[in-house]
C-alpha positions in Angstrom: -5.9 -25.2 21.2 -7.3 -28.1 22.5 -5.6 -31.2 24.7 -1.9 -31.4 23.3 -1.8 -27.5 21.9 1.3 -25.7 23.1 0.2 -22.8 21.3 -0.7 -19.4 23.2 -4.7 -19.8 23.7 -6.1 -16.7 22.0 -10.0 -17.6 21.9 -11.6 -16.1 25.1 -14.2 -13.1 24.4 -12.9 -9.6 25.4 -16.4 -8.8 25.5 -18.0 -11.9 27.9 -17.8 -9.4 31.1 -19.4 -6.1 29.3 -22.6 -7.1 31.2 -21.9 -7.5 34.8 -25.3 -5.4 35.6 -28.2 -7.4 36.1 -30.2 -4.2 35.8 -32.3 -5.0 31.8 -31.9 -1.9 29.7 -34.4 -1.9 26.7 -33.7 -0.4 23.4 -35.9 0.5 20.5 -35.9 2.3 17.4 -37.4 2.2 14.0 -35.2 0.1 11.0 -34.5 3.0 8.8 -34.4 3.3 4.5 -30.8 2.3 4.8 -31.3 -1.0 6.6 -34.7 -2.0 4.4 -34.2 -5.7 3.2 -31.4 -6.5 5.6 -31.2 -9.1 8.5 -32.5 -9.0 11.7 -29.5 -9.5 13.1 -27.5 -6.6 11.3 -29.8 -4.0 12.0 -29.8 -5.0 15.6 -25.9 -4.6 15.4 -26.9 -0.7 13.7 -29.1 -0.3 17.5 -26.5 -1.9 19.6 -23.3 -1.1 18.3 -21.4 -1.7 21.4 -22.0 -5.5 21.2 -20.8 -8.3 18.3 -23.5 -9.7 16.3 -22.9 -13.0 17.4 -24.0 -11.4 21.4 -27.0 -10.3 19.6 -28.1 -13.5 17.8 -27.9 -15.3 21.7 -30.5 -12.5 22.7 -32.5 -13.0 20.1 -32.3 -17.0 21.1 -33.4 -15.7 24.2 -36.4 -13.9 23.2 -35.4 -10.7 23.8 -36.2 -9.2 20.4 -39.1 -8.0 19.3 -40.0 -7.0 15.8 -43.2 -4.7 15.8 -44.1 -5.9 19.2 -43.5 -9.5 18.4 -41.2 -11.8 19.8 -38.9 -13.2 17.0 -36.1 -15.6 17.0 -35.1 -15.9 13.5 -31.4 -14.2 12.9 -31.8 -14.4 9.2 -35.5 -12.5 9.2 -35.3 -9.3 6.3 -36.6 -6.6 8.1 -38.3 -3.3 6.3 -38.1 0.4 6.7 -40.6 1.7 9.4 -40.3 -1.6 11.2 -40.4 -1.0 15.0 -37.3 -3.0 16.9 -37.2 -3.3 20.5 -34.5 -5.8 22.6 -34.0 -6.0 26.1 -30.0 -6.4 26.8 -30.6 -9.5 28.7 -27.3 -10.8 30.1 -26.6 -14.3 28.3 -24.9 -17.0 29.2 -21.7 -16.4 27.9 -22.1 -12.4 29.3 -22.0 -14.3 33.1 -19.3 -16.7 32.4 -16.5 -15.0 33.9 -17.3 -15.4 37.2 -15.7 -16.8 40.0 -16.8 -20.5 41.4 -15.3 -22.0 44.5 -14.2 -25.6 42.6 -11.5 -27.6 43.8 -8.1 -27.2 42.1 -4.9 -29.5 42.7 -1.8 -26.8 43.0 1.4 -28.6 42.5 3.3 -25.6 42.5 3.0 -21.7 43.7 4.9 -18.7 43.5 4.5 -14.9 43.4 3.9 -14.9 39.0 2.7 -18.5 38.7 0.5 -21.5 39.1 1.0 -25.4 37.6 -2.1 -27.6 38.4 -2.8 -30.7 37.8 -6.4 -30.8 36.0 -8.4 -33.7 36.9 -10.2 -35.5 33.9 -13.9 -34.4 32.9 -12.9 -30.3 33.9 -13.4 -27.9 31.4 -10.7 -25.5 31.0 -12.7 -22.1 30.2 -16.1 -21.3 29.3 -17.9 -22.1 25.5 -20.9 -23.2 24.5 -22.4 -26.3 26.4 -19.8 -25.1 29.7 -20.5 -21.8 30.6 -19.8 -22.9 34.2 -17.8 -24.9 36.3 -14.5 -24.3 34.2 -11.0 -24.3 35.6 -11.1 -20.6 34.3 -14.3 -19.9 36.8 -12.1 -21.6 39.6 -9.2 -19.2 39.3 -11.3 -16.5 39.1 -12.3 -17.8 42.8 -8.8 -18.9 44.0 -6.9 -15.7 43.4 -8.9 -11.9 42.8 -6.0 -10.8 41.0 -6.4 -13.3 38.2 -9.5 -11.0 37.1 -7.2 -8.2 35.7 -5.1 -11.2 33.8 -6.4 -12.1 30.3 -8.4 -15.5 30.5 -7.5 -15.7 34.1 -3.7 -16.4 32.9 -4.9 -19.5 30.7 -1.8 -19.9 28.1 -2.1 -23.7 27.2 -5.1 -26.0 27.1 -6.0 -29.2 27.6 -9.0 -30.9 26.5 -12.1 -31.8 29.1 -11.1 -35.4 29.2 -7.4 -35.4 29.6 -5.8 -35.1 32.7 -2.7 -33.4 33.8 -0.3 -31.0 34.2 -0.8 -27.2 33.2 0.7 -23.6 34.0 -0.9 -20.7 34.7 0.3 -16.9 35.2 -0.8 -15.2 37.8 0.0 -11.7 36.3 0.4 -9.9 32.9 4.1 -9.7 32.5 4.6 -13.5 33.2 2.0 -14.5 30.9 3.4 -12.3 28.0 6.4 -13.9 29.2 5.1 -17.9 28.8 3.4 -17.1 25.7 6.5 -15.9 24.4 8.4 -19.7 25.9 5.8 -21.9 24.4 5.5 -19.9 20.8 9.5 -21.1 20.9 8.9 -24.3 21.5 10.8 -23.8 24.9 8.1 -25.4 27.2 8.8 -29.7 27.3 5.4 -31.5 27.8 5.2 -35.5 28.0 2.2 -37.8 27.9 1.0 -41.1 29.0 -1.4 -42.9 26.8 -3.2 -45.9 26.9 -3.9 -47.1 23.5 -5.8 -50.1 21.5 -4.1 -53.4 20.2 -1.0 -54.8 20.9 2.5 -53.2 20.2 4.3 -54.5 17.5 7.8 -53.7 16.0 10.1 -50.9 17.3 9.7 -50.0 20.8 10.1 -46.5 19.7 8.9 -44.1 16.7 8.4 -40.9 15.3 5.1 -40.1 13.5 5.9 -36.5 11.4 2.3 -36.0 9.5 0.6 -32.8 8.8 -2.7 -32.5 10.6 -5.6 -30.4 9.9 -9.5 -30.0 10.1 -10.8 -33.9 8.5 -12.1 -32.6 5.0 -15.0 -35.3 5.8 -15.7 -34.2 9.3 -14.9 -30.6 10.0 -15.6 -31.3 13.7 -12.5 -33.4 13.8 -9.1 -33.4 12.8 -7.3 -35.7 10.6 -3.4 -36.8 8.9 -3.4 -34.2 5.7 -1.8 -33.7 2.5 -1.0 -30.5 2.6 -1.1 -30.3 -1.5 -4.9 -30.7 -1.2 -6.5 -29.9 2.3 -4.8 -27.0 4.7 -3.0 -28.4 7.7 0.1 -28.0 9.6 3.0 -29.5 10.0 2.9 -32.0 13.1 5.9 -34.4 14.9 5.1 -36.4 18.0 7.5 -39.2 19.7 6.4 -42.2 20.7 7.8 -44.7 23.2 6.5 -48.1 24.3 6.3 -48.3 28.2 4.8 -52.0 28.5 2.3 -54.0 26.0 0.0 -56.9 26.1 -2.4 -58.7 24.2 -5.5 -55.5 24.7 -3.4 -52.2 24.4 -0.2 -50.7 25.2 1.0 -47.7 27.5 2.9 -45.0 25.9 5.2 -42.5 26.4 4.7 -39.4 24.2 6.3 -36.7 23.3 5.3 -33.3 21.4 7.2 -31.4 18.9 4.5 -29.7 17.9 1.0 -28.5 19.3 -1.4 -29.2 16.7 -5.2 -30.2 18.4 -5.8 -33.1 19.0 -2.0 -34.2 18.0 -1.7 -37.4 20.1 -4.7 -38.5 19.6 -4.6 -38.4 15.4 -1.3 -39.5 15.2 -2.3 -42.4 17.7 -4.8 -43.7 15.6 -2.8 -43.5 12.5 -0.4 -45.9 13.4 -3.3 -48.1 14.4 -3.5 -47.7 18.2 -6.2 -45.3 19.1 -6.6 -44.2 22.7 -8.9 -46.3 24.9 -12.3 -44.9 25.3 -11.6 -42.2 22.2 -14.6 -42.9 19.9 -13.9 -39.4 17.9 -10.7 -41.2 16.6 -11.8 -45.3 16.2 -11.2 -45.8 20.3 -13.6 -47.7 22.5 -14.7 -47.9 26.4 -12.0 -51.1 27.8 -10.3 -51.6 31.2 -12.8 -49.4 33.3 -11.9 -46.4 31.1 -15.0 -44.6 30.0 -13.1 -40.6 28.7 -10.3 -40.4 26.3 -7.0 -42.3 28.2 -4.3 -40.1 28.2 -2.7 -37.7 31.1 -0.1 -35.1 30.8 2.4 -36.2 33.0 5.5 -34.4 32.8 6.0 -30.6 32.3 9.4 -28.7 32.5 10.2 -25.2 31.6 12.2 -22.2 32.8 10.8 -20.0 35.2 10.1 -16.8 32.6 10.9 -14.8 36.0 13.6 -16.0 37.8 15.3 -18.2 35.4 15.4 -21.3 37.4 14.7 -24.5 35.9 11.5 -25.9 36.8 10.1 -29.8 36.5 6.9 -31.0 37.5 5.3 -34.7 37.2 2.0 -35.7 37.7 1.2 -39.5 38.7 -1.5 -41.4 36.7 -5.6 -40.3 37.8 -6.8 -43.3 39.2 -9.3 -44.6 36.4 -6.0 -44.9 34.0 -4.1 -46.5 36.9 -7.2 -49.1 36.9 -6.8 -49.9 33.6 -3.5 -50.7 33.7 -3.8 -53.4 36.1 -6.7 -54.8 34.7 -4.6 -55.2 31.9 -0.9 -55.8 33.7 0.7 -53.3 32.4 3.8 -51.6 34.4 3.0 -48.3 35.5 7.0 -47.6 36.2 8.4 -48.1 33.3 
């Protein structure tokens, strides 16, 4: 799930913390008749077991293999019978991830089962490749010990590195189960301000319902589908024009659906990309140098105690900026 994805956030390694040590254990053995003529890579799996392949392939990116005394790199390497392995179970990047880093976080809300923030723009939300640090998963780690027994630190929802705004958090296994179960039913409301490209024309309000799916020309991005040719999901988002003028226009959105990247696609579909988005047509304008768009509004029902629960989040400053630059009303 990435920025606008109300969908339970399953991606995390189970396996990240298997190396808290920092004690290097080396292993060798000799590739037997069985493994002659197959990767590198699989007949290290044969010699660690205990570890995925892909764990493996960043040790071997790490120089921590050696094939007949020799350092090699090359995952895809055929290796023969009587071939001497050796790899020292260096802790990776990814294997230190989970720890806990004392990094500011804006609480907007606290009880006994649960957390909403308010994630300031540029702040990944858990560690992957490129951000194996300074996460919002590191910083909750730090905040509360108990969020270390709690799958992904109690992560259900995502947003993406770039957007700002509000997000919930549970701060124990039973209410996490519990939001997971909220948001799979659609029973979590989340709003969003956008700042977009061009000015508004025609109905102050409309509804774009297009599938979305990975772009069939771009597999990094995602893209409006047909379905009958490319898979996708189905995707609705509502849009509503706060104020316009001659640059851009702020909008009021709302999700249906939690496809990635949702507001963002269906944005530039219709012509009005997000300021400052250059993966879907946007540009840098008004000050605005990440992705303009903040989560602003998010209501639920406390999975615990039942009560009702509404939180909003004013505009980050840089979006604030833009719009007077451009004199747009914040307060529509």
């Amino acid at each position: 799930m990435n920025s606008h994805s109300l969908e339970p956030d399953s991606s995390l390694s189970e396996e990240s913390g298997a190396l808290e040590e920092e004690v290097l254990e080396t292993r060798q053995a000799p590739v037997s008749l069985a493994q002659h003529g197959t990767r590198l890579d699989k007949a290290l799996c044969a010699l660690v077991p205990e570890f995925s392949r892909s764990y493996l392939q960043q040790l071997l990116a790490l120089g921590a293999v050696q094939l007949n005394q020799r350092v090699v790199e090359k995952a895809a390497l055929k290796v023969k019978a009587g071939d001497q392995l050796q790899i020292e179970m260096r802790p990776t990047l990814q294997s230190q991830a989970f720890q806990p880093e004392d990094l500011p976080i804006d609480v907007v809300y606290e009880d006994a089962h649960l957390l909403v923030i308010n994630k300031a723009p540029g702040m990944v939300v858990h560690p992957a490749p490129g951000n194996w640090s300074g996460t919002l998963l590191n910083a909750l780690l730090a905040r509360d010990p108990g969020a270390a027994v709690v799958p992904r630190a109690g992560i259900v929802h995502r947003l993406d590195k770039d957007t700002s705004g509000l997000m919930v958090v549970a701060r124990d296994r039973l209410t996490m189960d519990a939001l997971v179960a909220l948001i799979a039913e659609r029973n979590v409301s989340r709003q969003y301000l956008a700042l977009a490209h061009k000015p508004w024309l025609g109905a102050r309000t409309c509804t774009v319902n297009r599938p979305i799916g990975r772009d069939p020309r771009n597999r990094l991005k995602m893209a409006v589908v047909d379905l009958g040719l490319h898979a996708g999901k189905t995707a609705q988002t509502d849009f509503a024009l706060l104020s316009g003028c001659t640059e851009g226009a702020l909008v009021h959105c709302t999700l249906h659906t939690g496809r990635t990247h949702q507001i963002r696609v269906h944005m530039a579909s219709i012509g009005h990309p997000l300021v400052a988005d250059t993966t879907y047509g946007g540009h840098p304008a008004a000050g605005m140098q990440r992705q303009a768009l903040h989560a602003f509004r998010l209501a639920f029902v406390h999975p615990m105690t039942g009560k009702s629960l509404e939180f909003r989040a004013p505009l980050p400053a840089d979006m604030q900026a833009a719009c007077d630059s451009w004199g747009l009303a914040q307060d529509a």
